[in-house]
C-alpha positions in Angstrom: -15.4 128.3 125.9 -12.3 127.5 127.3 -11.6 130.0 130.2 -7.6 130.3 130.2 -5.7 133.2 130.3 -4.3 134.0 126.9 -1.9 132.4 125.0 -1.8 134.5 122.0 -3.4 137.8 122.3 -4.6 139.9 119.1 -6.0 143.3 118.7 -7.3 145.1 116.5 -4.6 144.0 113.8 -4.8 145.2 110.4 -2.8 145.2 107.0 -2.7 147.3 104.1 -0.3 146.5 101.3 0.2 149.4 98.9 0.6 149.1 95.0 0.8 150.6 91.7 -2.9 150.6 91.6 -3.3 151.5 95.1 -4.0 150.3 98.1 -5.4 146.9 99.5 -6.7 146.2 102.5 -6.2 142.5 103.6 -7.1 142.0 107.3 -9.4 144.8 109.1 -9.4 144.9 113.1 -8.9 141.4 113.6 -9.3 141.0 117.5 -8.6 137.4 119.3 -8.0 135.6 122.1 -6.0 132.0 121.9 -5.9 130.2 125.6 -2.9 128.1 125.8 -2.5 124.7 124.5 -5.7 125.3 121.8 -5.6 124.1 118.7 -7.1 127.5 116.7 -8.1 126.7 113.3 -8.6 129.2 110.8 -11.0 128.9 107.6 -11.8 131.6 104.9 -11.9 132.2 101.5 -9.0 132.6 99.4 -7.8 135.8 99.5 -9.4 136.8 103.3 -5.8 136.9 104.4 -5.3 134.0 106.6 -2.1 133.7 105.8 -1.4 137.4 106.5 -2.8 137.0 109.5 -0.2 133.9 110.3 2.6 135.5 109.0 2.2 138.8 111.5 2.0 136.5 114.5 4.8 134.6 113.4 6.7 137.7 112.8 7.8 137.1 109.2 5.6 140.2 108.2 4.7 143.6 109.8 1.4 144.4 110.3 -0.3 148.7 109.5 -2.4 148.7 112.8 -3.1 147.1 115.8 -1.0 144.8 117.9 -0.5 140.9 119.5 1.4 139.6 121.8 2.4 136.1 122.5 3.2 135.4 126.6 6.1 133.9 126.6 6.9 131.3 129.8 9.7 129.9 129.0 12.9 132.0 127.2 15.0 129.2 126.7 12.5 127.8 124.2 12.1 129.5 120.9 9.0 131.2 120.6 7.7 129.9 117.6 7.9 127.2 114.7 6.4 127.6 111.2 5.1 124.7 109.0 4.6 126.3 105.6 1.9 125.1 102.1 5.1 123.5 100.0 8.3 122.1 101.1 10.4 123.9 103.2 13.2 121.5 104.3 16.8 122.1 103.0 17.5 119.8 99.6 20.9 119.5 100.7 20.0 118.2 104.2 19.4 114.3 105.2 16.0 113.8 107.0 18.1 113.6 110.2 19.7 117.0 109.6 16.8 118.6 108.7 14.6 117.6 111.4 17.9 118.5 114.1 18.5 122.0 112.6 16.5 123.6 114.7 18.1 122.5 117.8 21.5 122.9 116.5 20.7 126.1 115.9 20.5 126.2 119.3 23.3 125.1 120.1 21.7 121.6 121.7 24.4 119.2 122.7 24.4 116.4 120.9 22.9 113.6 123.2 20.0 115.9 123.5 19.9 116.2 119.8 20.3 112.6 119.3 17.4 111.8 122.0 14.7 114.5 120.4 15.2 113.9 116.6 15.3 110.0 117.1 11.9 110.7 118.9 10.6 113.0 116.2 11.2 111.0 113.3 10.3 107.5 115.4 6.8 109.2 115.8 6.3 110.3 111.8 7.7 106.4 111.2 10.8 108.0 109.4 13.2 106.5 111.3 14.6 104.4 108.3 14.8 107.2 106.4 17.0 108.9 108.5 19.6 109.6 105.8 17.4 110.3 102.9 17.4 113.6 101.0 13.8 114.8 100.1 14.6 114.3 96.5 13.5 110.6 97.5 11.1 111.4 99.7 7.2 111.8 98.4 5.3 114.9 99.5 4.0 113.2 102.3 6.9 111.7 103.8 8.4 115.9 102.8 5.6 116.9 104.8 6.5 114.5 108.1 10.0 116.0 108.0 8.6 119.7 108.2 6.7 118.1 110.9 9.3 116.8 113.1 11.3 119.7 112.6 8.7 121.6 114.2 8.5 119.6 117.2 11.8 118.6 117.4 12.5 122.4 117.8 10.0 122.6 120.9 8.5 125.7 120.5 6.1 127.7 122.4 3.7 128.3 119.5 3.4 126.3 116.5 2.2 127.9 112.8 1.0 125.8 109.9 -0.2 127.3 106.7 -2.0 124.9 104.7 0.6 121.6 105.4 -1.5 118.9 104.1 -2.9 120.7 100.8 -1.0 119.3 98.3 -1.6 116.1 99.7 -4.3 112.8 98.2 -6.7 112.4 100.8 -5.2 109.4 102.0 -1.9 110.8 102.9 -3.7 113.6 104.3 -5.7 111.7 106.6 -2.6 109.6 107.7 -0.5 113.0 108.6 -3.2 114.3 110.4 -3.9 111.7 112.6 0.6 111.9 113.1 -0.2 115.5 113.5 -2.8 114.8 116.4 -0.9 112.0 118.2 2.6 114.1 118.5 0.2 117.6 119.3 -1.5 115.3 122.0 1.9 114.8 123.8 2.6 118.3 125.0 -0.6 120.3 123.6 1.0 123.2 122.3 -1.1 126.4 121.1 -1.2 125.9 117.5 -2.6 128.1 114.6 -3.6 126.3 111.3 -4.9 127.3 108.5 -7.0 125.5 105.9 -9.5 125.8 103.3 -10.9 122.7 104.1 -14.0 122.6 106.9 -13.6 118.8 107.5 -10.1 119.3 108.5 -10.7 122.2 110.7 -13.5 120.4 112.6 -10.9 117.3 112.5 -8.3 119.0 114.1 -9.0 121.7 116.1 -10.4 122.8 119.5 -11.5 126.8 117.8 -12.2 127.6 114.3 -12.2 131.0 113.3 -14.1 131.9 110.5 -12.8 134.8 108.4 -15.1 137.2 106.3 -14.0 137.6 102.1 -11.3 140.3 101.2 -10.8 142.4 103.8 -10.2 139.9 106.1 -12.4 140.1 109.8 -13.4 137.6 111.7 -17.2 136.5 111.2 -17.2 133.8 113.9 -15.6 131.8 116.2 -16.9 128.3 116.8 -15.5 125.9 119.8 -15.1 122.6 119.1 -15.5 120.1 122.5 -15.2 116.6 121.1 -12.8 114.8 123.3 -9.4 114.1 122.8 -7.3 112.1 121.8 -9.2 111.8 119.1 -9.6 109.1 116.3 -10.5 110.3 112.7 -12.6 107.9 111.0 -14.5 107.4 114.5 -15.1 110.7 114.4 -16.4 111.5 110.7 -18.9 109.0 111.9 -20.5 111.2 114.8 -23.6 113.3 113.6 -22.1 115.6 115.8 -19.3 116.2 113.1 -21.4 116.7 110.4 -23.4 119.0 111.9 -20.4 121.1 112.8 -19.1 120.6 109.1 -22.5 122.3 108.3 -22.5 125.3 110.6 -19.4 126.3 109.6 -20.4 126.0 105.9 -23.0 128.3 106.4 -21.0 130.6 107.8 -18.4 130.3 105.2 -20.3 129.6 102.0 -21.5 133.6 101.5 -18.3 134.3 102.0 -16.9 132.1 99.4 -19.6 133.1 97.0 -18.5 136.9 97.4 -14.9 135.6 96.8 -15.7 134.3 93.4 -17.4 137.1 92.0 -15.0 139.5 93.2 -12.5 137.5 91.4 -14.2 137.7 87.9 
């Protein structure tokens, strides 16, 4: 268990949305701690509110109860980035502009801009694609521009909501191991979320396991294979499989109450 002081810090945090039929209750007293430069993974059911629970940290939603706080060290940084499920790069934008509109936003000269996005997109190989629109992108290649953006922006705290699953299972195993060697260069505090247990044990240093609708926390599990980290190596170790497997047993009740609720 890593012993830092807390990145992102989350308490009792819940979320009620009200409707013609009532009221739902889609996270309830979610409470956790994030040390800084973890890579938290989150994993639940459909419907536990995962991305609820991203979106109130990110601040693109308020929550009913409870409260979180993110410490901040440095202001001239933005404090966060999001990486969303489908594409969320501007149509109208070239690769290049897309993955500097963060910066510019920032009002970043333009060496600095130059230096950072030729970086980014060097490191998601889509330097050649520099003036592309995403109309002749794939998804993939979509993806690695959401990607770079993110970086490119430098933020304190990076959010990804299910990037890779729309993706074949080859392009998804290519973008995570981008996603691992750019993370592995300054080690931000990340929170991703994913249905998929490989991927969570893949990627991340803490997985959080979320209960069916409401949305709690069931367990947390730390992950301490080292990094950097190769993928295919590390599907090999016995090690991984047996984390794939405790992690299902947490989750699988949890999926199975899913389903029925949803008939």
């Amino acid at each position: 268990m890593r012993t830092d002081a807390p990145k992102i810090s989350i308490d009792g945090l819940s979320k009620v949305f009200s409707s013609r039929s009532g009221t739902v209750t889609a996270l309830d007293s979610v409470s956790l701690r994030i040390a800084p430069g973890t890579f938290c993974v989150v994993v639940g059911p459909s419907g536990c509110g995962k991305t609820t629970l991203l979106r109130i940290v990110a601040g693109l939603e308020q929550q009913s109860s409870g409260n979180f706080h993110i410490a901040r060290q440095d202001p001239r940084k933005p404090l966060n980035s999001m990486v969303f499920q489908g594409d969320s790069i501007f149509p109208w934008m070239t690769v290049w502009d897309n993955a500097a509109y963060g910066l510019k936003m920032r009002g970043a000269g333009r060496a600095e801009i130059k230096d950072v996005v030729s970086h980014y997109l060097d490191r998601t190989g889509l330097r050649r694609f520099a003036d592309y629109y995403p109309h002749q992108l794939s998804g993939g290649m979509r993806q690695r521009v959401s990607i770079a953006r993110a970086f490119a922006n430098d933020p304190e705290v990076l959010f990804m909501d299910e990037p890779f699953s729309a993706l074949d299972e080859q392009n998804k195993v290519l973008l995570q191991e981008e996603l691992l060697r750019i993370w592995e260069e300054h080690k931000k505090t990340v929170i991703f979320i994913t249905h998929s247990v490989d991927e969570a044990v893949t990627l991340g240093d803490q997985i959080v396991v979320m209960t069916a609708h409401p949305g709690r926390i069931k367990a947390i599990v730390d992950i301490d294979f080292p990094r950097p980290r190769n993928i295919l190596e590390l599907r090999r170790d016995p090690k991984f499989g047996e984390l794939v497997f405790t992690i299902w047993g947490y989750l699988r009740a949890e999926v199975d109450l899913a389903r029925k609720a949803s008939h």
